[in-house]
GULUM-840429 format. One record per residue (C-alpha): z, y, x. Coordinates in steps of 0.02 Angstrom, whole numbers, plus 50000, padded with zeros to 5 digits. Example, Ala and Ser with C-alpha at 12.3 -4.5 7.8 and 13.67 -1.06 7.14 Angstrom:
+-------+-------+-------+
!    c3 !    c2 !    c1 !
+-------+-------+-------+
! 50390 ! 49775 ! 50615 !
! 50357 ! 49947 ! 50684 !
+-------+-------+-------+
***
This chain:
+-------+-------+-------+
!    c3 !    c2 !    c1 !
+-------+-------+-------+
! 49727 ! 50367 ! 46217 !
! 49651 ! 50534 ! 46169 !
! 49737 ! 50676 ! 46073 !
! 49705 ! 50622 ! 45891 !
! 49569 ! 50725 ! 45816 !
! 49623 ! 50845 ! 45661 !
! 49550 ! 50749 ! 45528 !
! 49643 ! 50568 ! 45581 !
! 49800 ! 50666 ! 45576 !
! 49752 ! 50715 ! 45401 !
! 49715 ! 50554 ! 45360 !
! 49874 ! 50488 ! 45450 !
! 49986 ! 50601 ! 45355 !
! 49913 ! 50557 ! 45194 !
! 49820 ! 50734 ! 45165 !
! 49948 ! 50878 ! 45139 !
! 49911 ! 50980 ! 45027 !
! 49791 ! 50871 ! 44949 !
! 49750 ! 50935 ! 44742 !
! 49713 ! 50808 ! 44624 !
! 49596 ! 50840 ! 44475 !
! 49630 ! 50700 ! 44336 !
! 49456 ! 50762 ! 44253 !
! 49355 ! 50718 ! 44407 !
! 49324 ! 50518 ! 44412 !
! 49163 ! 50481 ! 44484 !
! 49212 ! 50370 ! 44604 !
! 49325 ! 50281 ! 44514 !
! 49182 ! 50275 ! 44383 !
! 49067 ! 50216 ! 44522 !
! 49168 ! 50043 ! 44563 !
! 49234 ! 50004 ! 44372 !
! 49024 ! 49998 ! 44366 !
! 49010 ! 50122 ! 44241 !
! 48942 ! 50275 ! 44336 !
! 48796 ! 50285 ! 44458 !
! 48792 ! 50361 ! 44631 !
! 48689 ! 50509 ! 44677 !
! 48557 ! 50527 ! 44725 !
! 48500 ! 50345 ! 44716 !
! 48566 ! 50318 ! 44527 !
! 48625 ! 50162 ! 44548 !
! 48803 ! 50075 ! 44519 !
! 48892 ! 49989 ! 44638 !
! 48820 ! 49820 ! 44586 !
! 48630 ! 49868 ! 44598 !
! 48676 ! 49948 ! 44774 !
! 48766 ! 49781 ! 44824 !
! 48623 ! 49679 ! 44767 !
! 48468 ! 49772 ! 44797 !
! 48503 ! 49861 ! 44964 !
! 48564 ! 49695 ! 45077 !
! 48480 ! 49674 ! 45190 !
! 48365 ! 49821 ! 45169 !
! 48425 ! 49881 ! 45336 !
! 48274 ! 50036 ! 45352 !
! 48368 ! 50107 ! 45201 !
! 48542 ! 50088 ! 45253 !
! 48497 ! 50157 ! 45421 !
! 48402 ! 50323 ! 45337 !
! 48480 ! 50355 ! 45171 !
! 48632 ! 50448 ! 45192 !
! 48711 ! 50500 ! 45032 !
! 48768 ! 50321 ! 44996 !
! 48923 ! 50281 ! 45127 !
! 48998 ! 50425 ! 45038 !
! 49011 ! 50323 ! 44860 !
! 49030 ! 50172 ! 44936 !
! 49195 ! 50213 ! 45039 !
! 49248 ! 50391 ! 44967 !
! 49404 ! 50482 ! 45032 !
! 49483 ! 50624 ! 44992 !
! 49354 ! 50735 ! 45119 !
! 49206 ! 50824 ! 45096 !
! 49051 ! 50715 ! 45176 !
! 48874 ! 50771 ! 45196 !
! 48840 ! 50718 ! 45006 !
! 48851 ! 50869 ! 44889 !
! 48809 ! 50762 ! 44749 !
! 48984 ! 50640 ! 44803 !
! 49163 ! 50686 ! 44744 !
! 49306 ! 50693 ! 44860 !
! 49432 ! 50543 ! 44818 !
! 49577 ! 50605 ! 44686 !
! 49737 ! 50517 ! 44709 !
! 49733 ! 50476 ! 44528 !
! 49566 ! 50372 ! 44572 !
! 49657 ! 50290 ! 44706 !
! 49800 ! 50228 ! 44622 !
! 49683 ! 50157 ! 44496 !
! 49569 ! 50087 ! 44610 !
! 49698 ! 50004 ! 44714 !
! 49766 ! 49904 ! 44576 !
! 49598 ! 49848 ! 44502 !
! 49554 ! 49683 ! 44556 !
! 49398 ! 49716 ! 44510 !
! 49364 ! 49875 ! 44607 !
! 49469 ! 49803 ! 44769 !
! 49335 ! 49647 ! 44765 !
! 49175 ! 49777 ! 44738 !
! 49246 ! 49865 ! 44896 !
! 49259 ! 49710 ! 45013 !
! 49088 ! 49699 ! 44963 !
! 49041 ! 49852 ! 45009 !
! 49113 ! 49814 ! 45163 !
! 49012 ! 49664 ! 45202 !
! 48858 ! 49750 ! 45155 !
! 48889 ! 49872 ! 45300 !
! 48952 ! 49738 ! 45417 !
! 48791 ! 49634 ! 45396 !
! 48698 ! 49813 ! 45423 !
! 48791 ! 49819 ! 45584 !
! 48766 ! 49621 ! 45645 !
! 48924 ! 49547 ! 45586 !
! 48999 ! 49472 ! 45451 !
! 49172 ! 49430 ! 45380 !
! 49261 ! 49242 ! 45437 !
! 49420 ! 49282 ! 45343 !
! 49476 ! 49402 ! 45215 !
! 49639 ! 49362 ! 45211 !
! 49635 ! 49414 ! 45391 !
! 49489 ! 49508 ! 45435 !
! 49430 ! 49412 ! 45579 !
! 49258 ! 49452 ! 45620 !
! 49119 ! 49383 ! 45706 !
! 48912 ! 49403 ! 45743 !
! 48776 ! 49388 ! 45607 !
! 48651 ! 49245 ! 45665 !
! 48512 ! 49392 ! 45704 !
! 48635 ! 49511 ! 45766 !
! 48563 ! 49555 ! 45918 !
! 48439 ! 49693 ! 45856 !
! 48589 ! 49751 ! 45714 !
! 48691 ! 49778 ! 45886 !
! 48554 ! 49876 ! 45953 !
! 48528 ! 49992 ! 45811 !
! 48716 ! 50003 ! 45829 !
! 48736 ! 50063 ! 45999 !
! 48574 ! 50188 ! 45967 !
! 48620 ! 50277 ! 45792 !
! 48777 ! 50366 ! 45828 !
! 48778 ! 50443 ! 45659 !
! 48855 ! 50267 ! 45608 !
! 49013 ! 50316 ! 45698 !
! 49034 ! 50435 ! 45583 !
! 49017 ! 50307 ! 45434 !
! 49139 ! 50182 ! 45532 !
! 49296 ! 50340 ! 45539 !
! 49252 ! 50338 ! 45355 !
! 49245 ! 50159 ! 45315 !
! 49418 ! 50121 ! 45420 !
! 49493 ! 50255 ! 45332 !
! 49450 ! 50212 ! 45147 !
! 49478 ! 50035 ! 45191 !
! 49663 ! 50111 ! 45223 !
! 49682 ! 50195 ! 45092 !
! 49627 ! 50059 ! 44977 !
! 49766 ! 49930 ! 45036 !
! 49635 ! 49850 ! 45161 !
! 49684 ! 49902 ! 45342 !
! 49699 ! 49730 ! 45392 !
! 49506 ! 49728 ! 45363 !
! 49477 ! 49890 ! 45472 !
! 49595 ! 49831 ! 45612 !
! 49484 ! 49668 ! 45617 !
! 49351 ! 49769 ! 45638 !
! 49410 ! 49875 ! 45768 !
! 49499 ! 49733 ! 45869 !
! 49310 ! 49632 ! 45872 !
! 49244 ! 49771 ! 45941 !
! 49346 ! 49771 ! 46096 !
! 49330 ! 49587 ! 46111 !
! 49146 ! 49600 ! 46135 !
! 49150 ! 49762 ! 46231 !
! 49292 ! 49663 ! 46354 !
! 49228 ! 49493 ! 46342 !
! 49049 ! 49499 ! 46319 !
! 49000 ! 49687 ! 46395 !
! 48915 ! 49731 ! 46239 !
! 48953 ! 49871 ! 46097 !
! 49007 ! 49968 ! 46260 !
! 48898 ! 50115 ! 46280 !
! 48989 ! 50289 ! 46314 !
! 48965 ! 50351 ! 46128 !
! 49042 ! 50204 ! 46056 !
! 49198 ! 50178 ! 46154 !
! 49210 ! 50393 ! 46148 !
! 49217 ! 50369 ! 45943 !
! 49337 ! 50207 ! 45949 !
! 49447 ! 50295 ! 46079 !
! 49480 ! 50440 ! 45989 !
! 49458 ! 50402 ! 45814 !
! 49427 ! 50238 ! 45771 !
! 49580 ! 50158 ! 45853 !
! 49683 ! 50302 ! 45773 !
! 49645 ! 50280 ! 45620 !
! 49786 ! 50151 ! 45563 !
! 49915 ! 50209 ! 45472 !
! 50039 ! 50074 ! 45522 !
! 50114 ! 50150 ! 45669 !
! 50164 ! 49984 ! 45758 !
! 49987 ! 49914 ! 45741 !
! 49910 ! 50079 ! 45807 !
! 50019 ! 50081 ! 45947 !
! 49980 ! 49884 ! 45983 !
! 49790 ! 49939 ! 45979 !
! 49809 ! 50062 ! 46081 !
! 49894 ! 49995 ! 46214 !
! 49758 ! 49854 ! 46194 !
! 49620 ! 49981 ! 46204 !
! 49697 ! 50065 ! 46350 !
! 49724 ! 49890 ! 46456 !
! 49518 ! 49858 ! 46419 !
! 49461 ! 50021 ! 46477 !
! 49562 ! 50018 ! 46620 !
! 49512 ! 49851 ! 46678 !
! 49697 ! 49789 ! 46692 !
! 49679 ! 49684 ! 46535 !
! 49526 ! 49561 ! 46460 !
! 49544 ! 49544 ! 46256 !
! 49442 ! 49382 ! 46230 !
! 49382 ! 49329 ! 46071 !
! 49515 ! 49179 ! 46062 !
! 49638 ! 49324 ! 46090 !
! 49587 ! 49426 ! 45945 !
! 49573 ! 49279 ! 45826 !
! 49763 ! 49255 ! 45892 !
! 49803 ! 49428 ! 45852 !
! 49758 ! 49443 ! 45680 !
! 49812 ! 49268 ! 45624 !
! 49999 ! 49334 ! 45705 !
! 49970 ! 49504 ! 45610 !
! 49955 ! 49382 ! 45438 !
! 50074 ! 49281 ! 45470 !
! 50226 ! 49380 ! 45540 !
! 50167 ! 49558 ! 45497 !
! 50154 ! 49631 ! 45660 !
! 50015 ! 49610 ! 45807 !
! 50159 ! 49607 ! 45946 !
! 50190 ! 49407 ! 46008 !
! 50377 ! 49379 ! 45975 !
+-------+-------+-------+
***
């Protein structure tokens, strides 16, 4: 694997130096339902409910992904707010909120052709009409971006067995089925995607799984990755005993 870029690292050490303002709350506004994104105005549940599906937006609006999945970096938005570690901790221990971000989650996941097969442990697999999803995919690279931002708020928000689902389907169908392989792509899983993990042992597994693909020494099949992330739920660690 690639040196790890300088915002993972960030991310992976939890974001020294990071200030927190107790007066700023948008976000955590945003997802109790009581604020509204900018600068669509809407809350989270009119997002959820009126922009499924609507894939022309969610391919050309930009200032949403940074309300949907915030983190405590600046995005492209001017209008968003940085996550606060005050927001966080609330956030993570809402019920509420943790349910509104799943959802968020499977909004983007139908955006990008697949959809979720198991929360509990984030086994993946394709929409029914995924093919042109996957080509949109493979052509918009500016949704790499949103994926390094959607793995990492997915971490920070108690969910990274979601995000490693995510990542380990992708290497099933780029190993298995030769798709979701173009040079872009694997460039932004290799060196951020798959590094963006904070459980060391599982980023080292994924790695090492990543690194077998690309060489050609290994095949990750899709009866392989359900394997993996059932064995993650049930003994806490990717690694076969």
């Amino acid at each position: 694997m690639a040196a790890v870029p300088r915002d993972v690292q960030e991310f992976l050490d939890n974001y020294p130096g990071r200030v927190d303002d107790d007066k700023e709350r948008a976000n955590l506004d945003f997802y109790l339902g009581t604020g509204r994104c900018q600068p669509n105005a809407l809350t989270i549940d009119e997002l959820h409910e009126e922009w499924r599906g609507d894939y022309e937006t969610l391919e050309f609006e930009h200032g949403y992904i940074q309300w949907l999945f915030p983190i405590p970096e600046r995005g492209m938005n001017f209008r968003s707010q940085p996550l606060h570690s005050h927001e966080e901790k609330a956030m993570r221990t809402n019920p509420q909120v943790v349910a509104r971000v799943q959802k968020s989650y499977q909004l983007m996941l139908d955006f990008y052709g697949m959809k979720l097969v198991d929360a509990s442990t984030g086994l993946l697999e394709r929409t029914d009409g995924y093919q042109p999803r996957y080509r949109n995919l493979v052509r918009s690279s500016h949704n790499y971006l949103r994926i390094s931002r959607i793995l990492k708020h997915l971490s920070i928000m108690g969910l990274e067995h979601l995000g490693t689902g995510l990542l380990l389907h992708f290497l099933s169908e780029q190993s298995a089925n030769n798709t979701l392989n173009n040079e872009g792509l694997c460039s932004s899983m290799d060196h951020w995607w798959a590094n963006c993990v904070r459980n060391a042992a599982d980023r080292a597994w994924i790695a090492a799984r990543v690194s077998g693909v690309r060489s050609g020494s290994e095949r990750f099949s899709r009866a392989e990755y359900a394997a993996a992330v059932r064995r993650r739920k049930d003994t806490g660690s990717f690694a076969a005993e």
